[in-house]
LUMBA-132197 format. One record per residue (C-alpha): residue number from 1; x, y, z. Coordinates in steps of 0.25 Angstrom, whole numbers, plus 5000, padded with zeros to 4 digits. Layout:
! LUMBA-132197
<bado: NUM&c1: X&c2: Y&c3: Z>
...
***
This chain:
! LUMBA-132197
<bado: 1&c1: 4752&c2: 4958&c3: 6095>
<bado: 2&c1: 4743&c2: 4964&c3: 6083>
<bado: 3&c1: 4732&c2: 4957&c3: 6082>
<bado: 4&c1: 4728&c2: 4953&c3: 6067>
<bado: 5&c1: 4713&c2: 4955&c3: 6062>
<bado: 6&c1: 4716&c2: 4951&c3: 6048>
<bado: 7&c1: 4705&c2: 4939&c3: 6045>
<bado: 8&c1: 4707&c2: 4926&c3: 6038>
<bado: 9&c1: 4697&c2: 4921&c3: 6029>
<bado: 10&c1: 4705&c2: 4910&c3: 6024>
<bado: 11&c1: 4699&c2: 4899&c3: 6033>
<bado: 12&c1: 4685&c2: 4905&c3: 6030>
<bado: 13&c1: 4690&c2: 4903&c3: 6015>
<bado: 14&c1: 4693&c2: 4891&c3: 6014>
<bado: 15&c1: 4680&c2: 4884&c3: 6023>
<bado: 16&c1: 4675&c2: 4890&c3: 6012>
<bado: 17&c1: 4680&c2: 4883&c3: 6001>
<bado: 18&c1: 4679&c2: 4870&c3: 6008>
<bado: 19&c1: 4663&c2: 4874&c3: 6008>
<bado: 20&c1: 4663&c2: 4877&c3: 5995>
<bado: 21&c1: 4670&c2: 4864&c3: 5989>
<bado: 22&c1: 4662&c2: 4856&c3: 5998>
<bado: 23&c1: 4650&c2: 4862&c3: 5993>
<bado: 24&c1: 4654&c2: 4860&c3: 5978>
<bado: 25&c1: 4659&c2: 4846&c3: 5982>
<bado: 26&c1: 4645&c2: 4843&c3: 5987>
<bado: 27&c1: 4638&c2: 4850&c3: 5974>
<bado: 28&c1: 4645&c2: 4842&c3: 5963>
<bado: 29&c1: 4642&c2: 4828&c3: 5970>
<bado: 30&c1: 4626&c2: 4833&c3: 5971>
<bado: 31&c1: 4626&c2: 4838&c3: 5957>
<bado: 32&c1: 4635&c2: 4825&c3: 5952>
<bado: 33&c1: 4627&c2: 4816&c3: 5959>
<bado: 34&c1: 4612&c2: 4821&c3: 5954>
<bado: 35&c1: 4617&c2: 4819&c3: 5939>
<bado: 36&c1: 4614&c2: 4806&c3: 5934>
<bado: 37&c1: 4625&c2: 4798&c3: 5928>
<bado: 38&c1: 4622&c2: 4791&c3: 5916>
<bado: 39&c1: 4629&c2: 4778&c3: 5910>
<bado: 40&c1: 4634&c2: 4776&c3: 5896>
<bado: 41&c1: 4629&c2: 4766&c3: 5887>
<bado: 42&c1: 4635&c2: 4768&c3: 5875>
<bado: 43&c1: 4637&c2: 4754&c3: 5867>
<bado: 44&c1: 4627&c2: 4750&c3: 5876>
<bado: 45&c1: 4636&c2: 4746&c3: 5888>
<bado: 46&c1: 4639&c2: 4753&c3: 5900>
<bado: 47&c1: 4650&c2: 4763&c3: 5900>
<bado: 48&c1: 4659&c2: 4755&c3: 5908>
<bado: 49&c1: 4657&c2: 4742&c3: 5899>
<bado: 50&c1: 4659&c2: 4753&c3: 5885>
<bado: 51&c1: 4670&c2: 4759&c3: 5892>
<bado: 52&c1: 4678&c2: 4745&c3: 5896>
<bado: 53&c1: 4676&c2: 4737&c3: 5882>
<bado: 54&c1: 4676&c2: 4751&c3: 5872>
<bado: 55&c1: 4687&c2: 4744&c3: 5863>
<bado: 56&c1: 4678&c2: 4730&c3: 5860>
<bado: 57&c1: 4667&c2: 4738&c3: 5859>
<bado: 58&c1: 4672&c2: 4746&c3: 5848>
<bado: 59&c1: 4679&c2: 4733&c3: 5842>
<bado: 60&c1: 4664&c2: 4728&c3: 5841>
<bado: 61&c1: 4657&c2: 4738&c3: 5835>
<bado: 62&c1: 4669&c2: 4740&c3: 5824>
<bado: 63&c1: 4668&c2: 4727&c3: 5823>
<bado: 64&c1: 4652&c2: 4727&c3: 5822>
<bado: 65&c1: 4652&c2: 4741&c3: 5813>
<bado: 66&c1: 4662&c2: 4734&c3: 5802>
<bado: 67&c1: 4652&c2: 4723&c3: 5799>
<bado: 68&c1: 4637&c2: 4728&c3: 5805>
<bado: 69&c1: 4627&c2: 4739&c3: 5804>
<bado: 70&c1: 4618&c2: 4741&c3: 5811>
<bado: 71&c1: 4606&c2: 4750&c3: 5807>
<bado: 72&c1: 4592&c2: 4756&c3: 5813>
<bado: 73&c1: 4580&c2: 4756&c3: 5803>
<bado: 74&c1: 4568&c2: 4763&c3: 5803>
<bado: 75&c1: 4570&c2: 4776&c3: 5812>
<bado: 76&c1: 4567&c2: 4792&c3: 5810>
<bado: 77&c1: 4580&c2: 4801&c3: 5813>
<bado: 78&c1: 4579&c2: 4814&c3: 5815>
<bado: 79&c1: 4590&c2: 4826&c3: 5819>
<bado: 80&c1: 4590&c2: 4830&c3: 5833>
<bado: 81&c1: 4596&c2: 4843&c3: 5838>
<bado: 82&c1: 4606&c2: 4840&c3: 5850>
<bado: 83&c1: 4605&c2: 4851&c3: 5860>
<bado: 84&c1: 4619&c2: 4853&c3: 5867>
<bado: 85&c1: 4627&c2: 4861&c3: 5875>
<bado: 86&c1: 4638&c2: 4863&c3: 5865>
<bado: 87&c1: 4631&c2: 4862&c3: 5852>
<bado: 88&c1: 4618&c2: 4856&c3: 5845>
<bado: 89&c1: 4620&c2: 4844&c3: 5838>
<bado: 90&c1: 4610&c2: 4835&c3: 5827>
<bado: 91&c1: 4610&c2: 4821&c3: 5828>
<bado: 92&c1: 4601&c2: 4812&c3: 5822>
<bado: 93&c1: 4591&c2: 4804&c3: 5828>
<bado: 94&c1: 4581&c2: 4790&c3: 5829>
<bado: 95&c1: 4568&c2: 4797&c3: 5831>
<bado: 96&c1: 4560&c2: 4790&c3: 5842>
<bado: 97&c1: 4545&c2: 4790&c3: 5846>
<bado: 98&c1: 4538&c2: 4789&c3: 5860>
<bado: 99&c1: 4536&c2: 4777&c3: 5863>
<bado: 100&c1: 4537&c2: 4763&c3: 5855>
<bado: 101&c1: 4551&c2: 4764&c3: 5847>
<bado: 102&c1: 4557&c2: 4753&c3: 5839>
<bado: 103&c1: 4571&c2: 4752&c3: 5831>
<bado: 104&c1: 4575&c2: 4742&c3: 5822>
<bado: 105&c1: 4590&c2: 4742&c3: 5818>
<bado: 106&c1: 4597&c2: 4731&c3: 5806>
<bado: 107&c1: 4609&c2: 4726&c3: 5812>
<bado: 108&c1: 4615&c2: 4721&c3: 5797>
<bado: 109&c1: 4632&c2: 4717&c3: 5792>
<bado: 110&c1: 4639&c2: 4726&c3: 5782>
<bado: 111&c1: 4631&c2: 4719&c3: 5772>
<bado: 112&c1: 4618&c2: 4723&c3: 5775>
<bado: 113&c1: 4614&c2: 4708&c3: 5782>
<bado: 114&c1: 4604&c2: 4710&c3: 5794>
<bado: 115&c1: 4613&c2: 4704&c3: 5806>
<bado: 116&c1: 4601&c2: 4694&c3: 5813>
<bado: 117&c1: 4613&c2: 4690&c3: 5827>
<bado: 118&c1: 4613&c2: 4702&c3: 5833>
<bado: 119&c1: 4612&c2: 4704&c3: 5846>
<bado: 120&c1: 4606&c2: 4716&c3: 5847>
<bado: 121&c1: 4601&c2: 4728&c3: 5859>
<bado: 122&c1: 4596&c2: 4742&c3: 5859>
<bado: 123&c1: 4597&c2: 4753&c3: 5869>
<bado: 124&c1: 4589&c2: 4765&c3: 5869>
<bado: 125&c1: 4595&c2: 4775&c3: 5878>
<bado: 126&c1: 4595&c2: 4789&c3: 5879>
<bado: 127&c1: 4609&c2: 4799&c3: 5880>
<bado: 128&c1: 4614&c2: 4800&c3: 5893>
<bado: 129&c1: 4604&c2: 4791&c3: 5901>
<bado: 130&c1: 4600&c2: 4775&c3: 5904>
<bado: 131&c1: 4590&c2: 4776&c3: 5910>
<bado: 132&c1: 4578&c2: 4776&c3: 5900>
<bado: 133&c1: 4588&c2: 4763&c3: 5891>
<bado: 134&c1: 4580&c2: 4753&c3: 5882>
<bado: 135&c1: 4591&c2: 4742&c3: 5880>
<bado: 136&c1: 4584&c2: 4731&c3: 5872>
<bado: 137&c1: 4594&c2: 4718&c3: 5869>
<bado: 138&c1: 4593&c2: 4709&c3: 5860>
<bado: 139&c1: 4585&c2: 4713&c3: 5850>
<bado: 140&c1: 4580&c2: 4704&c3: 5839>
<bado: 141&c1: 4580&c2: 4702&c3: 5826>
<bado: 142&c1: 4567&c2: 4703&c3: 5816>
<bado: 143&c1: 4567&c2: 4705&c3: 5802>
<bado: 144&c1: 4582&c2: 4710&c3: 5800>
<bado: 145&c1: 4581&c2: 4720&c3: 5812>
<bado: 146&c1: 4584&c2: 4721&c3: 5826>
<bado: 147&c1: 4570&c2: 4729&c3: 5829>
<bado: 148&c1: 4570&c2: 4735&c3: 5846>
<bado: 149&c1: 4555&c2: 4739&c3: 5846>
<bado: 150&c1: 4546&c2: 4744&c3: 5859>
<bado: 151&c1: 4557&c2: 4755&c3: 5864>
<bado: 152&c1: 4548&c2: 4763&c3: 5872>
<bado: 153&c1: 4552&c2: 4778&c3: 5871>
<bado: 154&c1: 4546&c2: 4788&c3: 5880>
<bado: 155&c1: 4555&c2: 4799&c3: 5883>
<bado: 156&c1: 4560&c2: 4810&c3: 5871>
<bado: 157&c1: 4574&c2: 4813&c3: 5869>
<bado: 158&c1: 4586&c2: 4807&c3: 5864>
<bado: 159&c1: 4588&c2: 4793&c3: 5865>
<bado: 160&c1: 4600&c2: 4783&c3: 5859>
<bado: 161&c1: 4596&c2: 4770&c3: 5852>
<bado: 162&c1: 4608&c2: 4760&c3: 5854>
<bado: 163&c1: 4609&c2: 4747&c3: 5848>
<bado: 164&c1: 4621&c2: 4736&c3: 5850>
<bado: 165&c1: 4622&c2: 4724&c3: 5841>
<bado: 166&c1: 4632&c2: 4712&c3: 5842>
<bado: 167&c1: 4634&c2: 4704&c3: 5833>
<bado: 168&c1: 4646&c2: 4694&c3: 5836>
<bado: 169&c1: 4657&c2: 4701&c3: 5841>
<bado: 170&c1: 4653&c2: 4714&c3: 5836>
<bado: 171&c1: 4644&c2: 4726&c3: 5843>
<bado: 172&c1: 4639&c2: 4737&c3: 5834>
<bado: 173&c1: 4631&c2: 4748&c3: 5842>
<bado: 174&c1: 4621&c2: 4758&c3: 5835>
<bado: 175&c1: 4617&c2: 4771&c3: 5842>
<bado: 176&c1: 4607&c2: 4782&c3: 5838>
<bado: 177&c1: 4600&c2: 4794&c3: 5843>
<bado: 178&c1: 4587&c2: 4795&c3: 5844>
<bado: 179&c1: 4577&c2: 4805&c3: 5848>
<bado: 180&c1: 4562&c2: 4807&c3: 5853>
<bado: 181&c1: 4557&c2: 4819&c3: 5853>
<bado: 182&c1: 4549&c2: 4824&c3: 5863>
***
């Protein structure tokens, strides 16, 4: 009987692989897990309730768009490059200043009539994060205007100034960027 000599590497191999994938398995939970994950809160609503009732959402602010406007008075805008990985982009923005910021917006009919029963709220919010949020509801009327004054702004970047008005049946939403240089 010849005796073979002839090595196998193929079990060698394949303890490998299974250390391999174990390891790559065990690096994408770590790196996964450490990455925060952020919530959207477009139309002001969570994803979940945005996602769920999209159709009357639209129906609403179609609804609120054919017979309101809604309109921010008294700001500065200025043209912000966009850094991105594909390309530079320009948008315009509300320029903000440190600290004390106030913005007063005219909610008004087709017709150019100041609307006085609005329930209105603000959001300031930045892209991509919740955690630093100003939500103000209910924001009152005075002199034709819904004024939301003290908003406390610390931190430079971009920033998002939401607002939701419901009037009847009808939602309209407004959104704008905005910008504090640093």
């Amino acid at each position: 009987m010849a005796k073979n000599k002839e090595k196998t590497y193929w079990p060698h191999m394949i303890l490998g692989f299974l250390i391999l994938g174990m390891t790559l398995s065990y690096w994408t939970v770590k790196s996964a897990s450490s990455l925060p994950v952020q919530e959207s809160n477009d139309y002001m609503l969570k994803y979940q309730q945005a996602d769920m009732n999209i159709n009357e959402i639209m129906e609403r602010k179609e609804a609120f768009d054919q017979r309101y406007n809604i309109e921010i008075k008294d700001i500065k805008k200025v043209i912000v490059e966009l850094e991105n990985a594909k390309r530079a982009k320009e948008e315009t923005s509300v320029v903000l200043k440190q600290g004390k910021n106030s913005f007063t917006y005219v909610v008004s009919a087709k017709d150019g009539v100041a609307v006085s029963d609005a329930n209105v709220t603000f959001l300031l919010t930045r892209p991509h994060s919740v955690r630093e949020d100003k939500y103000i509801e209910n924001i009152p009327f005075v002199d034709g205007q819904f004024r939301v004054s003290d908003i406390n702004i610390t931190k430079p970047g971009r920033y998002t100034l939401q607002l939701r008005v419901k009037i009847g049946e009808t939602t309209g939403y407004s959104q704008l960027p905005a910008y504090l240089k640093p």
